[in-house]
C-alpha positions as MATLAB code, in Angstrom:
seq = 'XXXXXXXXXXXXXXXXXXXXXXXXXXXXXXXXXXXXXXXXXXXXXXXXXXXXXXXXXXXXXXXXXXXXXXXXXXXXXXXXXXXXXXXXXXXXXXXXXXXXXXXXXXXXXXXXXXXXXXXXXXXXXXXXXXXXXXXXXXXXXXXXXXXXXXXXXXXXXXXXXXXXXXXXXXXXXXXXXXXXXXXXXXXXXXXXXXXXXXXXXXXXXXXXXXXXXXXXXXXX';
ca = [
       0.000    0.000    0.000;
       1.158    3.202   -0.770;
       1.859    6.425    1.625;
      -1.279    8.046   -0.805;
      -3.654    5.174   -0.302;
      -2.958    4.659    3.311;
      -3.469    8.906    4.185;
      -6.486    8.247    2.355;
      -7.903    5.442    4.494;
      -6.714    7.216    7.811;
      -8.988   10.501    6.618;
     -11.441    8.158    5.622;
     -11.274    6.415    8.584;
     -11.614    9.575   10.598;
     -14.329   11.425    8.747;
     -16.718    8.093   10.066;
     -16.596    9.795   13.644;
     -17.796   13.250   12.487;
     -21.112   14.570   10.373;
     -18.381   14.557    7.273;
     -18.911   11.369    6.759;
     -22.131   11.782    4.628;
     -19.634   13.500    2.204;
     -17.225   10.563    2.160;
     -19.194    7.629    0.823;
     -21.286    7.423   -2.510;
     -24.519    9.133   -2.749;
     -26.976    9.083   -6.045;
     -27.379   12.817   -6.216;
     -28.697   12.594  -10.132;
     -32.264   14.656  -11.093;
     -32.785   11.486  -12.720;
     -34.042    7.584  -12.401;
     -31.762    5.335  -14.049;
     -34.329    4.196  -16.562;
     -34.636    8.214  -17.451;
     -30.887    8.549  -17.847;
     -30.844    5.316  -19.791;
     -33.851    7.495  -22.082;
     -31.980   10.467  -22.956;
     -28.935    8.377  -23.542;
     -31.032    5.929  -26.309;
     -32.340    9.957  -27.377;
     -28.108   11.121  -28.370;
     -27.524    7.351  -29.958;
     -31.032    7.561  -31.892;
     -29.665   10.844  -32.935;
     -26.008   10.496  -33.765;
     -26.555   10.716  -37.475;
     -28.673   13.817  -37.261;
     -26.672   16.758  -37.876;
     -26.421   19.301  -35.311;
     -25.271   20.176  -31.397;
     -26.233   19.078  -28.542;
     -28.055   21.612  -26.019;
     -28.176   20.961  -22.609;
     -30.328   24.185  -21.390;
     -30.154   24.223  -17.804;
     -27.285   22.227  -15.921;
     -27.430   22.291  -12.327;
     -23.860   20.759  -10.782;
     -23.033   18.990  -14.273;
     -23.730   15.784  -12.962;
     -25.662   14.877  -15.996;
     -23.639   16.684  -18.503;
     -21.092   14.545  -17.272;
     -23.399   11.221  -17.528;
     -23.991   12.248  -21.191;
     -20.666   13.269  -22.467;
     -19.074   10.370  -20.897;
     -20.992    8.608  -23.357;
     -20.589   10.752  -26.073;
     -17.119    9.949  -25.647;
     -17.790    5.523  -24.958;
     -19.921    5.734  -28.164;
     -17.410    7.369  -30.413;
     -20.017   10.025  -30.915;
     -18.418   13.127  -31.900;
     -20.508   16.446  -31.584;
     -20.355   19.529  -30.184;
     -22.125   20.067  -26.745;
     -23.653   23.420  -25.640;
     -24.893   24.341  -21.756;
     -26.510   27.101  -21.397;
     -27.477   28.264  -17.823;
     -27.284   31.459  -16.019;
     -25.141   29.771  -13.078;
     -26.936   32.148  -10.526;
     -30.460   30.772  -10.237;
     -33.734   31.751  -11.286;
     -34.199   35.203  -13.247;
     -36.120   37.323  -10.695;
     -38.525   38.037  -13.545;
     -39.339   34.111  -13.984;
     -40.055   33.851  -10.291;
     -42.309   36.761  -10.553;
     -44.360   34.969  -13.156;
     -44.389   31.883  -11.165;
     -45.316   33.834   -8.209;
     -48.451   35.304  -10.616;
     -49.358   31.619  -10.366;
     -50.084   30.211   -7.206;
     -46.064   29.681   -6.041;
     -43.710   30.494   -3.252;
     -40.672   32.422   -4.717;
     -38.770   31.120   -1.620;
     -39.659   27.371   -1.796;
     -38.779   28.371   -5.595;
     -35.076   29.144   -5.096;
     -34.729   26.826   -1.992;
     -35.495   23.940   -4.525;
     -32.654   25.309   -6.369;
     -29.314   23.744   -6.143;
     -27.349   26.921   -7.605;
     -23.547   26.445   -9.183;
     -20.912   28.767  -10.286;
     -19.690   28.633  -13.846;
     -15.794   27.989  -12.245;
     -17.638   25.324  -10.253;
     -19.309   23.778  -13.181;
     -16.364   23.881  -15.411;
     -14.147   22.204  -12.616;
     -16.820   19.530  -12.491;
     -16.409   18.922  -16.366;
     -12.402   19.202  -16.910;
     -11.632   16.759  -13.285;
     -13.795   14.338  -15.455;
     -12.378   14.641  -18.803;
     -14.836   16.839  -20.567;
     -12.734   18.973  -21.920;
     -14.773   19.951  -24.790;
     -17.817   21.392  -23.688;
     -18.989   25.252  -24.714;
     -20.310   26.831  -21.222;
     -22.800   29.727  -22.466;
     -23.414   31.667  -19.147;
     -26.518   33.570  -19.840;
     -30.559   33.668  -19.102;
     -31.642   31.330  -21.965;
     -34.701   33.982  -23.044;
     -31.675   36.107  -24.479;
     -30.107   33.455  -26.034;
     -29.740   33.164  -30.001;
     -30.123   29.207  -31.178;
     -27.989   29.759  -34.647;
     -26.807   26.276  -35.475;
     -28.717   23.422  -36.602;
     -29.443   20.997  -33.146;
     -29.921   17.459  -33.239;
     -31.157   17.172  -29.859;
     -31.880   19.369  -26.876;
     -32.609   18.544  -23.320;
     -34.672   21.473  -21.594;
     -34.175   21.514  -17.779;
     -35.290   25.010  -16.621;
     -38.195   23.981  -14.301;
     -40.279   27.558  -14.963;
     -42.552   28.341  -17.206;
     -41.146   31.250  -19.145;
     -37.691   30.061  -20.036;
     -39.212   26.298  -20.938;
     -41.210   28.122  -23.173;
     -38.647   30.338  -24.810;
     -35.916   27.940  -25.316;
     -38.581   25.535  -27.192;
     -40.132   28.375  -29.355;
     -36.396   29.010  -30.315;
     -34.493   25.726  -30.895;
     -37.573   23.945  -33.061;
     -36.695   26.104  -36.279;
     -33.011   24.998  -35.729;
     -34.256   21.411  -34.780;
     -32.531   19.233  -37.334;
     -35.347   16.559  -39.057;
     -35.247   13.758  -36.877;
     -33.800   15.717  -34.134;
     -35.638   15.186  -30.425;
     -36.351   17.444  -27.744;
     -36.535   16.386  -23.929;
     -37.968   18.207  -21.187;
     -38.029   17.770  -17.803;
     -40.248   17.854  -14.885;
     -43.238   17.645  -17.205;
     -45.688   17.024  -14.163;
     -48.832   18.303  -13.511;
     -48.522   19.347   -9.998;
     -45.793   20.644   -7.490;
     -43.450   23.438   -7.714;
     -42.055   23.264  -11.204;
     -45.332   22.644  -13.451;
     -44.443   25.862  -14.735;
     -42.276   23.566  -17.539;
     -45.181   21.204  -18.130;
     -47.823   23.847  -19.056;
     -45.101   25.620  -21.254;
     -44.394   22.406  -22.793;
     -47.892   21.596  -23.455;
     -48.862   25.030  -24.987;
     -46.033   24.272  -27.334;
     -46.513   21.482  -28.590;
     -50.673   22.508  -29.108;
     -49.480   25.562  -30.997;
     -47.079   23.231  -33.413;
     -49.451   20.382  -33.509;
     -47.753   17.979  -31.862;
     -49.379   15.055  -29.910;
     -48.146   16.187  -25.570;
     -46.160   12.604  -25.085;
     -44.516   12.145  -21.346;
     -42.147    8.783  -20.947;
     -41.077    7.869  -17.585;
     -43.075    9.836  -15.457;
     -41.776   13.628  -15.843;
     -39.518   13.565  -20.094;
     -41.856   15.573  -22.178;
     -40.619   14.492  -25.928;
     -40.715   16.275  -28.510;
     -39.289   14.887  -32.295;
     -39.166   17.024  -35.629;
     -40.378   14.150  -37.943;
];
């Protein structure tokens, strides 16, 4: 054994006797069940050949941009992958709106887990995603450009679920898929589900939820 391994053990060892501990030992701290991940991971494969990015819109502590790009990088699938986020919470406007409609704007940003951009991007390069574009911004001012072969829409609230679908379906590649989260028809966050369901009425798209919460979305 050693002298790395064995200080390791020893602070290990030590950290058992103290509330550290919970910090020491493997927790599942994904957003998502396994069969979810498992879905947005058969979503990038189904969509390899599509031309365009990948957008993840909303990314928390990068836990899942990790997930993904680690298998972006197992499946020899090469394409560029965009977050966008503003890496400082909720725009004080899209709590306002939520507020407008029956929530609590502090049980809003207490649900929150809110990251730094340094934070994030230390997440990503200690686990080899090194080539990642980090777009720090509120996603209602953001211009979708190039084409996008699939997008996964995590913003919880109502307004920027709305915006960032209204403005990545005319760069949607054909056969490109759209994923959002938390589509639910109750609790805190249903602000994403009625967004997601006024969008896909004023498209004509059939409202299809997998798993409990993925709202999909595909550009036949």
């Amino acid at each position: 054994m050693n002298v790395r391994t064995f200080a390791s053990k020893l602070v290990r060892r030590a950290l058992w006797f103290t509330p550290f501990r919970r910090w020491m030992f493997y927790r599942y701290l994904y957003s998502f069940r396994p069969d979810q991940l498992c879905f947005l991971l058969s979503c990038i494969t189904e969509t390899k050949a599509i031309p365009g990015a990948i957008v993840e819109v909303g990314c928390a502590q990068g836990l899942t941009t990790v997930f993904l790009n680690k298998h972006l990088q197992f499946a020899g699938i090469v394409k560029q992958y965009v977050c966008i986020d503003t890496f400082g919470g909720f725009v004080e406007q899209d709590i306002s709106l939520e507020v407008s409609r029956g929530k609590n704007a502090q049980a809003l940003r207490d649900a929150l887990h809110v990251n730094s951009l340094r934070c994030f991007r230390y997440t990503l390069e200690s686990n080899g995603c090194s080539h990642v574009v980090c777009v720090q911004t509120d996603v209602k001012r953001y211009s979708f450009q190039e084409p996008v072969s699939f997008c996964l829409c995590d913003v919880d609230l109502y307004a920027p679920t709305l915006n960032t679908l209204r403005n990545v379906w005319p760069v949607l590649s054909p056969g490109g898929i759209v994923v959002v989260d938390d589509c639910r028809d109750k609790g805190i966050f249903d602000g994403g589900y009625q967004a997601y369901r006024e969008f896909t009425r004023d498209v004509g798209l059939e409202a299809t939820v997998v798993l409990d919460k993925l709202g999909v979305i595909r550009k036949v």
